[in-house]
PDB file as gemmi writes it, atoms N, CA and C in Angstrom:
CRYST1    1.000    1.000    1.000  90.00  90.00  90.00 P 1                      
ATOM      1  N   UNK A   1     -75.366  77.629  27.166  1.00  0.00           N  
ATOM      2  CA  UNK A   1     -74.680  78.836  26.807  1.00  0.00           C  
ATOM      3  C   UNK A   1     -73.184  78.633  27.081  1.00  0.00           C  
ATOM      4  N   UNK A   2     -72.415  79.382  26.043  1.00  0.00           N  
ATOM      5  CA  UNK A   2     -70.751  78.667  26.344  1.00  0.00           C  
ATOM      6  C   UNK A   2     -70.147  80.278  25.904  1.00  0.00           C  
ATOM      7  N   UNK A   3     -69.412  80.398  26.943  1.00  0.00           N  
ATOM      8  CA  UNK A   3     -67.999  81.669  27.355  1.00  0.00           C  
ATOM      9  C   UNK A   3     -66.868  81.687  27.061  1.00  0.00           C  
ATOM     10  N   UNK A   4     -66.530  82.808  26.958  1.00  0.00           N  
ATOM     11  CA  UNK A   4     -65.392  82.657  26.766  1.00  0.00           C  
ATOM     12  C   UNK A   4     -64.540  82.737  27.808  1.00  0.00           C  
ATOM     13  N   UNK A   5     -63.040  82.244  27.310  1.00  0.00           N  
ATOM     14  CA  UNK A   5     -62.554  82.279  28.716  1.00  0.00           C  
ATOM     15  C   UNK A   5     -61.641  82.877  29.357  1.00  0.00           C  
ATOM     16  N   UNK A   6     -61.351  83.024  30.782  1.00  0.00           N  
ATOM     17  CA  UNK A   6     -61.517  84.238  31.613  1.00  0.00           C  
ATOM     18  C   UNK A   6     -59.612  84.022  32.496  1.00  0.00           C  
ATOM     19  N   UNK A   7     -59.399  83.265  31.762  1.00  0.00           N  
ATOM     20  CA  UNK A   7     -57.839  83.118  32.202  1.00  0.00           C  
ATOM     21  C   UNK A   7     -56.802  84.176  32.428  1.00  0.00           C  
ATOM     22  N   UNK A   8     -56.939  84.745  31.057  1.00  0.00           N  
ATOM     23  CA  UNK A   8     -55.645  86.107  30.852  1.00  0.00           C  
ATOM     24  C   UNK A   8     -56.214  87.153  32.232  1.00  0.00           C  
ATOM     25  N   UNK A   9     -57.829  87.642  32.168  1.00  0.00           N  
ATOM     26  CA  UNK A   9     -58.435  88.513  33.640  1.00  0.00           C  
ATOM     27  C   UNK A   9     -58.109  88.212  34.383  1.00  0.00           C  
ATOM     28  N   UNK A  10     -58.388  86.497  34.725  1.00  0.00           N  
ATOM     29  CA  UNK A  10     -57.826  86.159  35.969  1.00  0.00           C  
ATOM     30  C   UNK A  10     -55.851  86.616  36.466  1.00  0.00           C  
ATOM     31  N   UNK A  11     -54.826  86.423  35.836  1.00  0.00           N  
ATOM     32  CA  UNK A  11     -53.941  86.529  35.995  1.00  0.00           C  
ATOM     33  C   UNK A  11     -53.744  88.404  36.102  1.00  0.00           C  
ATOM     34  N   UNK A  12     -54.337  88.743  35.506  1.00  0.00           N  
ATOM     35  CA  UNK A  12     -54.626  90.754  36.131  1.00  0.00           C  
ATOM     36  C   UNK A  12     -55.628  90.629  36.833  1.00  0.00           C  
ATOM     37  N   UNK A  13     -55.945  89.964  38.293  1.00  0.00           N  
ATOM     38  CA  UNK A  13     -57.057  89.959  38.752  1.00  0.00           C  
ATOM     39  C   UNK A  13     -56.916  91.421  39.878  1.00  0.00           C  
ATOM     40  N   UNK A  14     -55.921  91.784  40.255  1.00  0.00           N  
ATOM     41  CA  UNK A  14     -55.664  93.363  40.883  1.00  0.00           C  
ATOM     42  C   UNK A  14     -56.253  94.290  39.814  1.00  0.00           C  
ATOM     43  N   UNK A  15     -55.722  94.436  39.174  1.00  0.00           N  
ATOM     44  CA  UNK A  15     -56.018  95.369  38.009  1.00  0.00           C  
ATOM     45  C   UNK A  15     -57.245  95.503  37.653  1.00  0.00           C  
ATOM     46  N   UNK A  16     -57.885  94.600  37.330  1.00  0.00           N  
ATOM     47  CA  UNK A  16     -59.587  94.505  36.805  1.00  0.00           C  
ATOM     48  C   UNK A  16     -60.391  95.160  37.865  1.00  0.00           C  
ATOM     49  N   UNK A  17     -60.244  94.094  39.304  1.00  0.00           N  
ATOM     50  CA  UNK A  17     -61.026  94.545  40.089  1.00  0.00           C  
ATOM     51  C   UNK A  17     -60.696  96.308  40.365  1.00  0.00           C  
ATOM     52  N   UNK A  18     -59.680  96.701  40.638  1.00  0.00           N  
ATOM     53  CA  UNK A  18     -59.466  98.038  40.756  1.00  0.00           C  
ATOM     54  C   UNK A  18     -60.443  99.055  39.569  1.00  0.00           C  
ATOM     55  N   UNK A  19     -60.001  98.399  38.089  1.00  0.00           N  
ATOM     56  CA  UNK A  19     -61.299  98.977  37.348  1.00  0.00           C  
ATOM     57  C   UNK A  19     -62.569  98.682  37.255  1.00  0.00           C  
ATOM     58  N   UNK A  20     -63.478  97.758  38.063  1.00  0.00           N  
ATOM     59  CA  UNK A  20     -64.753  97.569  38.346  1.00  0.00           C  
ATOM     60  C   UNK A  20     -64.559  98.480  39.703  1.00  0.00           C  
ATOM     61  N   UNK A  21     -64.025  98.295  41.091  1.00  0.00           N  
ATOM     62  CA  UNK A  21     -64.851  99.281  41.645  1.00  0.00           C  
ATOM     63  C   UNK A  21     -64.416 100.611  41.600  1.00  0.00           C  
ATOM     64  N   UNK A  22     -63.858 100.771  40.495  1.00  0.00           N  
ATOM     65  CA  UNK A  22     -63.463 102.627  39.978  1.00  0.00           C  
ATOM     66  C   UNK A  22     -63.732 103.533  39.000  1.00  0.00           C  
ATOM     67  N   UNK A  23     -64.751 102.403  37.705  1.00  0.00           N  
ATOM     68  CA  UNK A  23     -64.861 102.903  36.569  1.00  0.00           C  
ATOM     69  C   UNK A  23     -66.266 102.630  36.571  1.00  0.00           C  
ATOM     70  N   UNK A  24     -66.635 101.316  37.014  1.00  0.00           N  
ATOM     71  CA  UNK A  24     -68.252 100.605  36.715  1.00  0.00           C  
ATOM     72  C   UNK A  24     -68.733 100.748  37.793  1.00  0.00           C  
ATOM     73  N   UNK A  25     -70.335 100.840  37.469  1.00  0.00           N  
ATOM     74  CA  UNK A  25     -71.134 101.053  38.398  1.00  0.00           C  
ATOM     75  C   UNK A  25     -71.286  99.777  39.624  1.00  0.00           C  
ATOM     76  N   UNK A  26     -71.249  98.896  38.303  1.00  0.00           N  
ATOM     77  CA  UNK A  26     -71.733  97.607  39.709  1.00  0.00           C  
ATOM     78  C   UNK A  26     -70.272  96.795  39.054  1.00  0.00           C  
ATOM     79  N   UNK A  27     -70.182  95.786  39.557  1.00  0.00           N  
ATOM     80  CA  UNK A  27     -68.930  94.527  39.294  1.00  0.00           C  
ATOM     81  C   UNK A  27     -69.543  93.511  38.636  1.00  0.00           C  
ATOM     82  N   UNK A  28     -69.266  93.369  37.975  1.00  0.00           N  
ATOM     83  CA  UNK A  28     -69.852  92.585  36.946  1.00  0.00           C  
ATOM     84  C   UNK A  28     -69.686  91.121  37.273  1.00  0.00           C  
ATOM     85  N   UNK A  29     -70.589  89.744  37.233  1.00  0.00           N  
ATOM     86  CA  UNK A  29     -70.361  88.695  37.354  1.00  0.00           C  
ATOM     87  C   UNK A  29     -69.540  87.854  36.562  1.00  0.00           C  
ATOM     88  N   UNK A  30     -69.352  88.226  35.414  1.00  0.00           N  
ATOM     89  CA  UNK A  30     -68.158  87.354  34.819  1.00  0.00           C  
ATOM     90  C   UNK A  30     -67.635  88.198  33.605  1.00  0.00           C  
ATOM     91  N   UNK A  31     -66.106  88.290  33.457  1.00  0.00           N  
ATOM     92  CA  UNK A  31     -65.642  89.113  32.346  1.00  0.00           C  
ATOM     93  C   UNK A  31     -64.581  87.983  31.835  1.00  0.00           C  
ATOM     94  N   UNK A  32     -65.174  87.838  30.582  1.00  0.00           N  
ATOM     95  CA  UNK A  32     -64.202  87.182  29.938  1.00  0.00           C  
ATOM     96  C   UNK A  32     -62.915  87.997  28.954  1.00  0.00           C  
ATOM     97  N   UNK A  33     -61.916  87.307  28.479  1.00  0.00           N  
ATOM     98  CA  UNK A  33     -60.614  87.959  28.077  1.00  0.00           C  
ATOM     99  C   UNK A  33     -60.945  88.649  26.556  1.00  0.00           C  
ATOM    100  N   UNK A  34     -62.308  87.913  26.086  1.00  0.00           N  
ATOM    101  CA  UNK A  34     -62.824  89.137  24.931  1.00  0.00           C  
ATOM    102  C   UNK A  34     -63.805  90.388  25.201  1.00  0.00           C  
ATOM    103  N   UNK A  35     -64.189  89.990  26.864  1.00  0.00           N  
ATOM    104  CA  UNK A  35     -64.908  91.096  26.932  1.00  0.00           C  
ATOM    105  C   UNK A  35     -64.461  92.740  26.996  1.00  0.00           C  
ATOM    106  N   UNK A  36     -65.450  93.520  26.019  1.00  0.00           N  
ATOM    107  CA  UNK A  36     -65.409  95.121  25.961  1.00  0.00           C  
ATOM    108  C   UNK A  36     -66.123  95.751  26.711  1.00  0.00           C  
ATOM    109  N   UNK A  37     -65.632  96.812  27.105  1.00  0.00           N  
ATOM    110  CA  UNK A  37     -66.167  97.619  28.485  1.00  0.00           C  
ATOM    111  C   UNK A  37     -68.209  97.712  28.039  1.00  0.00           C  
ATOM    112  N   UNK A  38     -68.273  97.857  26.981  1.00  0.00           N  
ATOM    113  CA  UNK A  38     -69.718  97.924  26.726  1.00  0.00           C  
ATOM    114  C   UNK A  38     -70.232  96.577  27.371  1.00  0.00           C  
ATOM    115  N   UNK A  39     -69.912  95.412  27.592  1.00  0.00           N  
ATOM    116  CA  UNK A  39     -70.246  93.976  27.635  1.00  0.00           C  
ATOM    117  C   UNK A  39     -70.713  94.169  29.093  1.00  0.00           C  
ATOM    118  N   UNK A  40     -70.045  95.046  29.170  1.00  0.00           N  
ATOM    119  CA  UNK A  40     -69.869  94.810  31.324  1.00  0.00           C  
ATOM    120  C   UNK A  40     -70.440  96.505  31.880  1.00  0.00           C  
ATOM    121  N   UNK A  41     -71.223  97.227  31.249  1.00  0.00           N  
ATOM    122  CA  UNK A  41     -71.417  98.452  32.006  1.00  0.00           C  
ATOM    123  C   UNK A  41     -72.854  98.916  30.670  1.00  0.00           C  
ATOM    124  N   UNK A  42     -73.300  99.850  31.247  1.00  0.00           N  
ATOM    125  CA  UNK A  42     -74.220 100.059  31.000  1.00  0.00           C  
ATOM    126  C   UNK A  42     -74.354 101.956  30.281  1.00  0.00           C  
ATOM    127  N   UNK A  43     -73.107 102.320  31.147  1.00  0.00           N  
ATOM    128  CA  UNK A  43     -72.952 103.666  30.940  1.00  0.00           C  
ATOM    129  C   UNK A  43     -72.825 104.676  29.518  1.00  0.00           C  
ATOM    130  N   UNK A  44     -73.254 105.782  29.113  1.00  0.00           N  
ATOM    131  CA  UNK A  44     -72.861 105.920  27.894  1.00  0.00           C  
ATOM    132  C   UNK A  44     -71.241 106.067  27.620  1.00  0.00           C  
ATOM    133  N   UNK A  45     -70.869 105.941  26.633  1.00  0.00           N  
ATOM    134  CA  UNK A  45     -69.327 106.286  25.944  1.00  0.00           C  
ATOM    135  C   UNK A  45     -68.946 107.380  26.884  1.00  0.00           C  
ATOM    136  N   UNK A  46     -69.708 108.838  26.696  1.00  0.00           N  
ATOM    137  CA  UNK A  46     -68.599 109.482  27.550  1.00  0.00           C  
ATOM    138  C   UNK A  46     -68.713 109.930  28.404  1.00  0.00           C  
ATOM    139  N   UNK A  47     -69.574 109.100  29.179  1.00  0.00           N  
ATOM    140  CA  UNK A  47     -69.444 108.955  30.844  1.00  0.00           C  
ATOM    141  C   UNK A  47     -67.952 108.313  31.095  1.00  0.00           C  
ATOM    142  N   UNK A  48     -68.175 106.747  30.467  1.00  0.00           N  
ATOM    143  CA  UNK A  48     -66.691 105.912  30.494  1.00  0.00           C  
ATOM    144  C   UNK A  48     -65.920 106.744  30.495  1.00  0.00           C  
ATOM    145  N   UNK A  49     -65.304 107.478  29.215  1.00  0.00           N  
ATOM    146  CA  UNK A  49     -64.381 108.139  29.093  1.00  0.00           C  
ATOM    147  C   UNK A  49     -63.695 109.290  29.976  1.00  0.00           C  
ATOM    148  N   UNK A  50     -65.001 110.139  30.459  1.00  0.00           N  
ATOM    149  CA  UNK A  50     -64.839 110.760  31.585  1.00  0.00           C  
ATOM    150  C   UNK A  50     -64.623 110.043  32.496  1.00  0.00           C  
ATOM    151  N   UNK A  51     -64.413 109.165  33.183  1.00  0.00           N  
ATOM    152  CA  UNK A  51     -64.234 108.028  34.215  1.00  0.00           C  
ATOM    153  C   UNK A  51     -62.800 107.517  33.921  1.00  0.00           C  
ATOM    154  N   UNK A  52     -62.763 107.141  33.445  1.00  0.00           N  
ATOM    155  CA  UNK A  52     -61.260 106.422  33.179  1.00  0.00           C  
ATOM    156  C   UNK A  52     -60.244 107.662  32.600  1.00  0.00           C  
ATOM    157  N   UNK A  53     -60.475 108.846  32.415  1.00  0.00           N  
ATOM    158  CA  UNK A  53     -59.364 109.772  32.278  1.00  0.00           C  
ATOM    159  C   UNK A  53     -59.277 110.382  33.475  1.00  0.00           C  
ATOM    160  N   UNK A  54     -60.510 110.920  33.959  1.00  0.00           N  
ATOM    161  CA  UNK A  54     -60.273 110.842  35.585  1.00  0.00           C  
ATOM    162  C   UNK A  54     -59.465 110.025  36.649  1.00  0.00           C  
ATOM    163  N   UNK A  55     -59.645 109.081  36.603  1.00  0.00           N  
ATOM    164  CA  UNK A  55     -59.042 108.368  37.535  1.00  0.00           C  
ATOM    165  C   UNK A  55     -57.785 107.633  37.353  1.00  0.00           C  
ATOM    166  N   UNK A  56     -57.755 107.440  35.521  1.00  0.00           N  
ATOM    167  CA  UNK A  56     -56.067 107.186  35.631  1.00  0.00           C  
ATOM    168  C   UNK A  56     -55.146 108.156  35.173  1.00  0.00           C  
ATOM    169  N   UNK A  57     -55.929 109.349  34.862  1.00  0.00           N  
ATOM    170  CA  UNK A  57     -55.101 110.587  34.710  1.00  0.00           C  
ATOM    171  C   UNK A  57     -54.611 110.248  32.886  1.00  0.00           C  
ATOM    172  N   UNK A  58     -55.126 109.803  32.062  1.00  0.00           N  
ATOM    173  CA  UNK A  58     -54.942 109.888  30.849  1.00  0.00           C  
ATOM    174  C   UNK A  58     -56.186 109.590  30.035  1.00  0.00           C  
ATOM    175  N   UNK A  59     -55.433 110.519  29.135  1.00  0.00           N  
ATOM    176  CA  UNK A  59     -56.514 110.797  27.780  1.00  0.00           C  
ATOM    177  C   UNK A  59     -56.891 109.623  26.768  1.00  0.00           C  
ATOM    178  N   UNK A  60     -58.692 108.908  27.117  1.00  0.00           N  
ATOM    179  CA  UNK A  60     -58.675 107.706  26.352  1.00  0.00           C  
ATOM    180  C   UNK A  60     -59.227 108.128  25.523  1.00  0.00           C  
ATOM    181  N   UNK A  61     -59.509 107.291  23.976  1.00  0.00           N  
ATOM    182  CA  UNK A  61     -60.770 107.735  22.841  1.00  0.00           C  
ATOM    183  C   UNK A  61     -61.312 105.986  23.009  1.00  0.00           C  
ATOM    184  N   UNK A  62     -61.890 105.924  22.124  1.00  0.00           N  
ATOM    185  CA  UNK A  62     -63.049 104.683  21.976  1.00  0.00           C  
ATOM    186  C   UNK A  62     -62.282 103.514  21.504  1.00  0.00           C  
ATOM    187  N   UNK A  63     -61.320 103.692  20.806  1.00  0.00           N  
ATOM    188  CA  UNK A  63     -60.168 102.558  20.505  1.00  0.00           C  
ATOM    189  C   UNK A  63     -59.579 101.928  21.629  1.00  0.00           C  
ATOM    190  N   UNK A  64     -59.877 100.599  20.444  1.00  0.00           N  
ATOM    191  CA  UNK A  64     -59.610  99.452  21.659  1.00  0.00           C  
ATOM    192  C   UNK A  64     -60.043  99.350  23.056  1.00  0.00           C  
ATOM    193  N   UNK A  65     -61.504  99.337  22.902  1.00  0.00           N  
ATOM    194  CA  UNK A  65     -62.107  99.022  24.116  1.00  0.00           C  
ATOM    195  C   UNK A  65     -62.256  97.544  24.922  1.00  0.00           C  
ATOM    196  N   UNK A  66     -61.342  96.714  24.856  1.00  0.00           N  
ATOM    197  CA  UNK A  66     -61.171  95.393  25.399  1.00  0.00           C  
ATOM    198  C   UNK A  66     -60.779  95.539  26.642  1.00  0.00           C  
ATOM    199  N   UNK A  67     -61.267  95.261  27.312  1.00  0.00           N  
ATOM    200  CA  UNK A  67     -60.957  95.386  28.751  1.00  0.00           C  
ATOM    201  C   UNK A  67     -59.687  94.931  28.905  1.00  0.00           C  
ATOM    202  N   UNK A  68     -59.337  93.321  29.083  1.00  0.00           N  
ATOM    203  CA  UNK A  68     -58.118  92.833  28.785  1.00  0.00           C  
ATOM    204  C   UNK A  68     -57.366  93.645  28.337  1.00  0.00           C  
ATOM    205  N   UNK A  69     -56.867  94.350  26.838  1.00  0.00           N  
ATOM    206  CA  UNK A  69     -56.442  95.180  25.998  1.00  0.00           C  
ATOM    207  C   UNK A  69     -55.824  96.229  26.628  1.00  0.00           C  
ATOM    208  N   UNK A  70     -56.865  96.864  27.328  1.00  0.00           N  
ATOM    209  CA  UNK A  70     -56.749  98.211  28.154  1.00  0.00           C  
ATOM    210  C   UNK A  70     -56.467  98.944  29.277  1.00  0.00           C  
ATOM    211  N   UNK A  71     -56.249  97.241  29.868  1.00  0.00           N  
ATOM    212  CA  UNK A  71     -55.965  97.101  31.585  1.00  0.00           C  
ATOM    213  C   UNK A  71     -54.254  96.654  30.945  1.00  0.00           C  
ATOM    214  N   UNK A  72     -54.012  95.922  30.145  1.00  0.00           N  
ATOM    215  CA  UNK A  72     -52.490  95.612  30.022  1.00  0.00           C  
ATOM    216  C   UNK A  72     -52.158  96.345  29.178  1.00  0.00           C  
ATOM    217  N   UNK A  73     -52.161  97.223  28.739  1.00  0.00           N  
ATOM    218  CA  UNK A  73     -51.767  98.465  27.480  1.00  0.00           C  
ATOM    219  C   UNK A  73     -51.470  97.757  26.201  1.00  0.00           C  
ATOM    220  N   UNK A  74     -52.214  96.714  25.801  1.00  0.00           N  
ATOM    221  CA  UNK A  74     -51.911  95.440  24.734  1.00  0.00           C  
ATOM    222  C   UNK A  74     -52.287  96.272  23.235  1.00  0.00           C  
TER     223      UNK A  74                                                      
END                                                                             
């Protein structure tokens, strides 16, 4: 099995982890730089959404759900 790779996460590695233990239930074992929040959580859509407007205090919709993407405002 071959991944993608996890370079760009690594270099926001504050950032990510802050949104695994603040948004996701569990921390996920590996997030690569194409992974989308669906890849890594289990939750419905607008649980997420309720979660991440909560806690960073802004209004998300379903666009551009790349983790990468969404953690660097890309």
């Amino acid at each position: 099995m071959e991944f993608s790779s996890d370079g760009e996460i690594k270099k926001i590695a504050g950032l990510a982890q802050e949104f695994y233990e603040n948004i996701l239930d569990d921390r996920p074992f590996f997030v690569s730089d194409e992974a989308a929040i669906f890849d890594v959580s289990g939750a419905e859509p607008q649980e997420l959404i309720a979660r991440i407007s909560e806690y960073y205090g802004k209004t998300v919709s379903m666009v551009g759900w790349s983790i990468y993407s969404s953690l660097c405002g890309s």
